[in-house]
N, C-alpha and C positions, 0 to 999 in steps of 0.2 A: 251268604258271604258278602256279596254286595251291599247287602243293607248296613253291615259290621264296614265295613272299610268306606263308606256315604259317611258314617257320624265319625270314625275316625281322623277322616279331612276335615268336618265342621271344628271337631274339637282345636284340631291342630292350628285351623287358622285363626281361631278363638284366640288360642293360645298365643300364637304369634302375634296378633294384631295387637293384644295387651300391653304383651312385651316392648314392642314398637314403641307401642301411645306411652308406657310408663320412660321407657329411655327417652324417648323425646322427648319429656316432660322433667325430668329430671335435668338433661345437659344444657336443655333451651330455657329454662324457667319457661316452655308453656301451661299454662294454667286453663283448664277445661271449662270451668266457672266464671272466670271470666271474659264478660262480654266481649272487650277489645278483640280476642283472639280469634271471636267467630268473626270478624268484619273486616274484608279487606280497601282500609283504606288509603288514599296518598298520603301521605304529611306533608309533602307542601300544593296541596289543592285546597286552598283557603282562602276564605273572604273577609279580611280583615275588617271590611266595612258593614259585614252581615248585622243583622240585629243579634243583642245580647241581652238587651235590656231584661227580656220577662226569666233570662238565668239567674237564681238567686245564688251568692257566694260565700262562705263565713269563715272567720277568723282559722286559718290554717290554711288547709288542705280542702278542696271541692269536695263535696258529696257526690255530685256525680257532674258529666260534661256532656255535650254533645259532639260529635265529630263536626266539622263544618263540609264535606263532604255528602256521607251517607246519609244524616239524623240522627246517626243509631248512639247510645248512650256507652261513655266512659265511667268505667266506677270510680278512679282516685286522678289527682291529678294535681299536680304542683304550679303554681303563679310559678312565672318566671318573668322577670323585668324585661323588656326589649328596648325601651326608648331614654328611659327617664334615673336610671341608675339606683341610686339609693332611696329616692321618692318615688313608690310604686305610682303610677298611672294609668299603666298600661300594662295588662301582661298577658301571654300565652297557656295557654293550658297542656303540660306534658304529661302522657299516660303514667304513671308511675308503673307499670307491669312492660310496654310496649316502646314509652319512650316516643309514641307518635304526637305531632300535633294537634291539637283541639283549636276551636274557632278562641278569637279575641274576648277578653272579660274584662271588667273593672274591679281591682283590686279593692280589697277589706279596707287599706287603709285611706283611700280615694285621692280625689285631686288635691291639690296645697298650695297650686298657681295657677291663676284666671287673670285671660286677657279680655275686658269688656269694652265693646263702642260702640256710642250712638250716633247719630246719623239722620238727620231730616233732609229726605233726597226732595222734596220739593216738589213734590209732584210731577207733572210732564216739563218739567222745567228743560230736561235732557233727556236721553235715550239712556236705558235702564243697562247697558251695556258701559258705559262710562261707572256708572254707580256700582256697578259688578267690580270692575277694575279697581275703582278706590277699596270696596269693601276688601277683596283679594292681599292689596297694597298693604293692609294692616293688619292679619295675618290676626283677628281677635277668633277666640272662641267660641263668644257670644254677641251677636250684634241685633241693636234695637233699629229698628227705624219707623219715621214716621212721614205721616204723608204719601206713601204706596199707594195705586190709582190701579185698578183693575187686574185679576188673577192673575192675565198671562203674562204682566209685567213680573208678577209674584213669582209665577214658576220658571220664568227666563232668568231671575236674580240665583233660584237656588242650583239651576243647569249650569249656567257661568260658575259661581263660587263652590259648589260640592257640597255646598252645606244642608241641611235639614234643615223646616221652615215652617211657620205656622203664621197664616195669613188672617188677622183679626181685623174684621171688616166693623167700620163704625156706620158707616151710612153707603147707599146704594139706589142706584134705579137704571130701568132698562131704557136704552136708548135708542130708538127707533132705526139709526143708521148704522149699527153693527151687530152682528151676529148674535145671541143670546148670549154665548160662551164670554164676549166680551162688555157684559153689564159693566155699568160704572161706579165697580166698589170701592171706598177710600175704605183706608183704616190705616194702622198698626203693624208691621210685620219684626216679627223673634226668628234668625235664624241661627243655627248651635251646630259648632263639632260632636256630632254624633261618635262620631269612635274616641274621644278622648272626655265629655261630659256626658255622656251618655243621653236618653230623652225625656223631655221633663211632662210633666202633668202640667196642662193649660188650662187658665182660666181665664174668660177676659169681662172686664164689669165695665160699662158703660153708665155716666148720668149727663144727663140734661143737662140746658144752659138754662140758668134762674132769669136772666136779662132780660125782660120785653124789647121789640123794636132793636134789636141789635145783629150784626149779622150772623150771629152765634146760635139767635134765638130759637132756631126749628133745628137745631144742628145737636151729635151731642160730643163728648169727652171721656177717652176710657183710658183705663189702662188693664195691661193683659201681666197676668200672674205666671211665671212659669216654675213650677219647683223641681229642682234636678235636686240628687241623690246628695249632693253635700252645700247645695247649697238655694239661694233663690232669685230669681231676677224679675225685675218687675220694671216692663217698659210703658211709657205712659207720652202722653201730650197733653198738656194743659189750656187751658182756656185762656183769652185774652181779657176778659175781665174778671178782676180780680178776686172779686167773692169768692167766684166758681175756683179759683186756684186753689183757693183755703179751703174749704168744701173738699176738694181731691183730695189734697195734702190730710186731711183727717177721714175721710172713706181709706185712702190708703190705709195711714197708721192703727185703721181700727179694725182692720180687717179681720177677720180669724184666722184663715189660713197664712197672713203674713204673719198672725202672733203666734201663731203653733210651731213655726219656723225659729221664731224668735226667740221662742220658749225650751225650745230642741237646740240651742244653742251657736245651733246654723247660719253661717253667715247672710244678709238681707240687701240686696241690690237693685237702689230705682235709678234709671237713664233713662233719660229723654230730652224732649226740649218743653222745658217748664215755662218760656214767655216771661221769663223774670229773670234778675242774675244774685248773685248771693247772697248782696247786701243790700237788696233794693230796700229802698226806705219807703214806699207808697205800698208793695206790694209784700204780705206778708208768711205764705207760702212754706215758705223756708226754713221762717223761726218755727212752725210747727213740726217738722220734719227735726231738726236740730233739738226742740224741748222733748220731740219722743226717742232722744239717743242716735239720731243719725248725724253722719260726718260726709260734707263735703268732698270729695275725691278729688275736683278740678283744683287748680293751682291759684291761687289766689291772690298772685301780684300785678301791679299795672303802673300805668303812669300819666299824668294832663297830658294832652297834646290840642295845641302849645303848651310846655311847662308856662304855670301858672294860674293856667286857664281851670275852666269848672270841664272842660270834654274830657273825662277818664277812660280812661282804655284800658281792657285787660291785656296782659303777655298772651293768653291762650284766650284770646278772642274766637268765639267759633261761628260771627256775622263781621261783613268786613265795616259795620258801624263801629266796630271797637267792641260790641257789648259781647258777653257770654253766658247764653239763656240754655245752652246745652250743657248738662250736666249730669254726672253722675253721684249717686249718695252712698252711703257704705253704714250697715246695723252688725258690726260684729265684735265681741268682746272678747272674742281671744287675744290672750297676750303679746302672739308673739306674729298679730298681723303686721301685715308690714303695705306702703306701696315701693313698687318697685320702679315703674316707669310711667310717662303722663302727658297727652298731650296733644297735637294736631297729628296724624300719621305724616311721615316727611317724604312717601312714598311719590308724591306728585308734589308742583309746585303748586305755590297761594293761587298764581294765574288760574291754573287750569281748576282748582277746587271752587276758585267765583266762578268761575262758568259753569261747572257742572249742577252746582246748588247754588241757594242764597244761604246756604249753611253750610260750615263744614264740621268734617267728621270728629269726634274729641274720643278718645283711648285712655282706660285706664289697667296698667298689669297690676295684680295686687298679690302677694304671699297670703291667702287665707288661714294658715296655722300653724 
């Protein structure tokens, strides 16, 4: 009789617990199969600034998401705008079953406004804390700079600004009187909003100076590739004699991976400080860049001073010689690019930008499509 009234209980609560699982699943829409329901996460315990990069996204709806919490995987999940209104940038990921949070993504249709600046901080001309604060000042999403003098200047620049940073070293050597950690690297540095352009693939190409006896001669000249998801930037410094400019200006434009970009119909973006200005007449640089389809972005008007005189000056001088060797170029054929805004950041006065550099900073906003 015991053993009869043992399985009678088993049955019963068999039965019961079904019951249960089917009613609650019925009134709650929970669903067994889905993931989400095994995982108790917060919806708003999230890191906006997490990496998202290696989550692929497509046209619609996610294939699947990760929590930014647990790890553990969302099956469906809707972009939902948070920043940028009708031009996705930015979006959220919400469970379609759950309705919870997912970490940050970049939407199918990408960005459609880039703010770029370059920047030659000059080396130890000033404490890299000044140069944090300008870069902060101009609020770019992309910023070049050149002339960066040793890593932990490198990694103080990206703790100040938030930004993500890739420190392209041209030449280096250990120096007897500081710690190893602070060898004497020059180079190159690309720092990028990570959470709004997501992280680009870097390349950086260096070449030699042709020049015998010059003080360029044992030195060399690069520029560093960086291609993000919709578009490419390519920050550079050029050499002071002028061969070697023409030489860059055609390594650039002959590049592959700038022409694969090119080809891909993706917008193509070099800033730096090129050592020449638009129209220089000795230096020719520029008409190469211009006969491969690139367009000037800096503003191109000036005036003698004295009126009369042969001393021209640009309006957007970015040496307070008057001249403007810092420049940004722009390869893109959409129609409906636009620029939007151009020019010294007005965040500090001229005073305080001579002293921080013997250059200052130049910005360009641009509508990419």
């Amino acid at each position: 009789m015991k053993k009869y009234l043992k399985i009678f209980v088993i049955f019963a609560a068999l039965f019961f617990t079904a019951q249960a699982w089917g009613q609650g699943w019925e009134d709650d829409g929970w669903d067994p199969w889905d993931p989400c329901e095994w995982f108790d996460c917060d919806p708003w315990d999230w890191d906006p600034y997490d990496d998202y990069d290696e989550y692929h996204w497509e046209e619609g709806t996610c294939k699947s998401c990760v929590c930014g919490k647990c790890g553990k995987l969302f099956r469906f999940c809707i972009c939902t705008c948070v920043k940028c209104g009708e031009q996705l940038k930015l979006c959220t990921c919400i469970c379609e079953s759950c309705g919870k949070r997912i970490r940050l993504c970049i939407c199918p249709s990408g960005i459609t406004h880039l703010k770029i600046m370059t920047y030659n901080v000059a080396s130890l001309m000033s404490p890299y804390f000044m140069h944090a604060g300008v870069i902060n000042g101009c609020g770019a999403d992309v910023v070049c700079l050149q002339e960066v003098e040793c890593r932990p200047n490198f990694n103080e620049l990206k703790r100040l600004t938030g930004l993500s940073g890739m420190f392209c070293v041209i030449s280096g050597k250990l120096t007897i009187f500081l710690p190893p950690h602070f060898n004497f690297e020059f180079g190159n540095v690309i720092l990028w909003n990570k959470s709004k352009v997501g992280n680009p693939n870097i390349k950086n190409v260096m070449l030699k100076s042709t020049k015998a006896k010059d003080k360029d001669s044992q030195s060399y000249r690069a520029y560093t590739i960086a291609g993000f998801k919709d578009f490419m930037i390519i920050n550079t410094h050029f050499s002071l004699y002028p061969p070697d400019r023409v030489r860059m200006a055609d390594h650039i434009v002959n590049n592959e991976t700038v022409q694969d970009y090119i080809s891909s119909g993706k917008p193509v973006y070099i800033a730096g400080d090129f050592n020449e200005g638009p129209n220089s007449k000795t230096d020719h640089s520029m008409i190469h860049f211009i006969n491969a389809g690139f367009e000037i972005l800096n503003k191109q008007t000036g005036y003698y001073d004295p009126p009369g005189s042969k001393n021209w000056k640009w309006d957007h001088a970015t040496r307070i010689t008057g001249s403007m060797i810092d420049m940004i170029l722009e390869y893109n054929n959409n129609p409906n690019k636009a620029i939007i805004d151009r020019g010294i950041p007005d965040s500090f006065p001229d005073s305080f930008l001579e002293v921080v550099s013997d250059h200052k900073p130049y910005f360009v906003k641009v509508k990419l499509k």
